[in-house]
Backbone as numpy.savetxt, mean C-alpha at the origin, in Angstrom:
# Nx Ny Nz CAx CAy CAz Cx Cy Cz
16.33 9.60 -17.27 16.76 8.60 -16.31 17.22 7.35 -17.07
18.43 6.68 -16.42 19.04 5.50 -17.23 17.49 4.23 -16.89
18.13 3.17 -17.85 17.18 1.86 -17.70 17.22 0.96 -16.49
18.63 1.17 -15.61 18.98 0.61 -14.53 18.25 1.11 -13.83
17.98 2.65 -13.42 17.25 2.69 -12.81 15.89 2.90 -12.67
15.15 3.23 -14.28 14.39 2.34 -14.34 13.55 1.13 -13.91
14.15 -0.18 -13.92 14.17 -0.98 -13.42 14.45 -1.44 -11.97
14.88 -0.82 -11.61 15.09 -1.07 -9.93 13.75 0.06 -9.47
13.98 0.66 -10.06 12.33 1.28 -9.37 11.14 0.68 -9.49
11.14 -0.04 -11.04 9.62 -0.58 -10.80 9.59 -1.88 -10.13
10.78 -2.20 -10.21 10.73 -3.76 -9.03 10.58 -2.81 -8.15
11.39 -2.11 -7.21 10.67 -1.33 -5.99 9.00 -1.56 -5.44
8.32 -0.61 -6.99 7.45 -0.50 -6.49 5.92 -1.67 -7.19
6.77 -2.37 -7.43 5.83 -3.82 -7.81 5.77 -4.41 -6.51
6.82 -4.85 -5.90 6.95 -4.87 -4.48 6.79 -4.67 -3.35
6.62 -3.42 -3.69 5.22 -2.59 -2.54 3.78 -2.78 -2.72
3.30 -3.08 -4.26 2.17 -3.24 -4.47 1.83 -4.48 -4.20
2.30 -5.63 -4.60 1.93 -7.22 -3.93 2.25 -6.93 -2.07
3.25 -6.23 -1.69 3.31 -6.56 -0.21 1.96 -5.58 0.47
1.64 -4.99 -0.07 0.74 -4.00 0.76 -0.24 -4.21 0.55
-1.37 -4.97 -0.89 -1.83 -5.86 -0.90 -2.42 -7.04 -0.13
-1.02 -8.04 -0.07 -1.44 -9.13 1.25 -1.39 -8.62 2.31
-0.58 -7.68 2.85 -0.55 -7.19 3.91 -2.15 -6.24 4.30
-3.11 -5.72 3.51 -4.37 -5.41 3.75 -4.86 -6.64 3.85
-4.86 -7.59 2.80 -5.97 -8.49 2.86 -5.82 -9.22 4.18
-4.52 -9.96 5.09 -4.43 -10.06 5.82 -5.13 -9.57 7.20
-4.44 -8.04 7.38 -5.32 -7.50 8.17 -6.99 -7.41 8.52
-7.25 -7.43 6.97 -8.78 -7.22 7.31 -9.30 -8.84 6.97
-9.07 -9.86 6.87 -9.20 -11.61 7.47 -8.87 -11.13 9.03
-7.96 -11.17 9.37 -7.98 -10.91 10.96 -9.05 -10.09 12.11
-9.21 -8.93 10.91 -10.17 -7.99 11.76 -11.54 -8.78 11.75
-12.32 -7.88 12.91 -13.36 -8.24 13.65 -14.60 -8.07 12.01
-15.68 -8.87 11.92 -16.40 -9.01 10.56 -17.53 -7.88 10.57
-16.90 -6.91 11.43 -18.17 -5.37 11.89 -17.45 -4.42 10.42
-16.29 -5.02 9.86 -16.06 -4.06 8.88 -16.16 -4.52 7.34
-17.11 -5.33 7.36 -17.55 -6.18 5.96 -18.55 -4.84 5.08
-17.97 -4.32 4.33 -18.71 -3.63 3.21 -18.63 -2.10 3.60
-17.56 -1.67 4.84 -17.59 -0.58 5.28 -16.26 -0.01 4.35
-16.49 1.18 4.28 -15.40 2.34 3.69 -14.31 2.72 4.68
-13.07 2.16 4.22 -12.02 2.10 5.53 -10.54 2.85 4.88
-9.92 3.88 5.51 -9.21 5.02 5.29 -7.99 4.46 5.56
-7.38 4.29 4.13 -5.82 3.95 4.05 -5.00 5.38 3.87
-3.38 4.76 4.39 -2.80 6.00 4.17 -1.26 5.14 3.77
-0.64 5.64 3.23 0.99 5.08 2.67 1.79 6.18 2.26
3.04 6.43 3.42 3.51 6.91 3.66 4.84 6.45 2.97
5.61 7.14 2.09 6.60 6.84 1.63 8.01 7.63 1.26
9.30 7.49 2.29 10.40 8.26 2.30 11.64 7.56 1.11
12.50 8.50 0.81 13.68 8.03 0.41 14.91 8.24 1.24
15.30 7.43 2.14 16.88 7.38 2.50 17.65 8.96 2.10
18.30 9.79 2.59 19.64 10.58 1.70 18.76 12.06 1.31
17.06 11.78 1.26 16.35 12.96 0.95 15.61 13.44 2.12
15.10 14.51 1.73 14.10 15.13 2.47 12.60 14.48 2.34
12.44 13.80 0.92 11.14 13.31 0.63 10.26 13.04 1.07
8.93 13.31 1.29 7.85 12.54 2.33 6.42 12.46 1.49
6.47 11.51 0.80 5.27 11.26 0.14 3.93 10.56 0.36
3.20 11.08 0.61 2.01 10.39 1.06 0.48 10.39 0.28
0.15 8.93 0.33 -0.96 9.07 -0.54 -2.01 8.29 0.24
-3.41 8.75 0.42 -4.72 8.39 0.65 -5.59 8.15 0.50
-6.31 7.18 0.44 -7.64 6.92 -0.21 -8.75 5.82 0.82
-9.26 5.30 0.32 -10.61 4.65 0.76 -10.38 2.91 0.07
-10.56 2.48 1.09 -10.78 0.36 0.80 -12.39 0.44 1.23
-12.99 -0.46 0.48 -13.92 -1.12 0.72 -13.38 -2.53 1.80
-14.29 -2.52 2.64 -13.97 -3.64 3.35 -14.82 -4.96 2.49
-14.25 -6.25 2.90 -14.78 -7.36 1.65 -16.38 -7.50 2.39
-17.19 -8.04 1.18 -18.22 -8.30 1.71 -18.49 -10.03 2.96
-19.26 -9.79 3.71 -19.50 -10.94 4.76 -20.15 -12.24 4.23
């Protein structure tokens, strides 16, 4: 793979990682404080435009402590 694209991918996905990030921490400041220290089931779902692609990955957040 060239360096161009390279680079446009990991900005891509640097980009996803700070936005999805605040975008949890957000959510769970908002949510109700019944989920402080609980094990909470993420999922990120991720397509490419032009493909068939459907990538998905899952795991477990700790909710922050109270």
């Amino acid at each position: 793979m060239d360096d161009e694209f390279n680079m446009s991918m990991r900005k891509f996905l640097k980009q996803v990682g700070v936005t999805s990030q605040q975008a949890i921490e957000t959510a769970l400041r908002d949510a109700s404080s019944d989920l402080a220290g609980k094990q909470l089931r993420a999922r990120m779902v991720l397509t490419l435009e032009g493909t068939d692609m459907h990538h998905v990955v899952e795991g477990t957040i700790t909710g922050p402590k109270a």
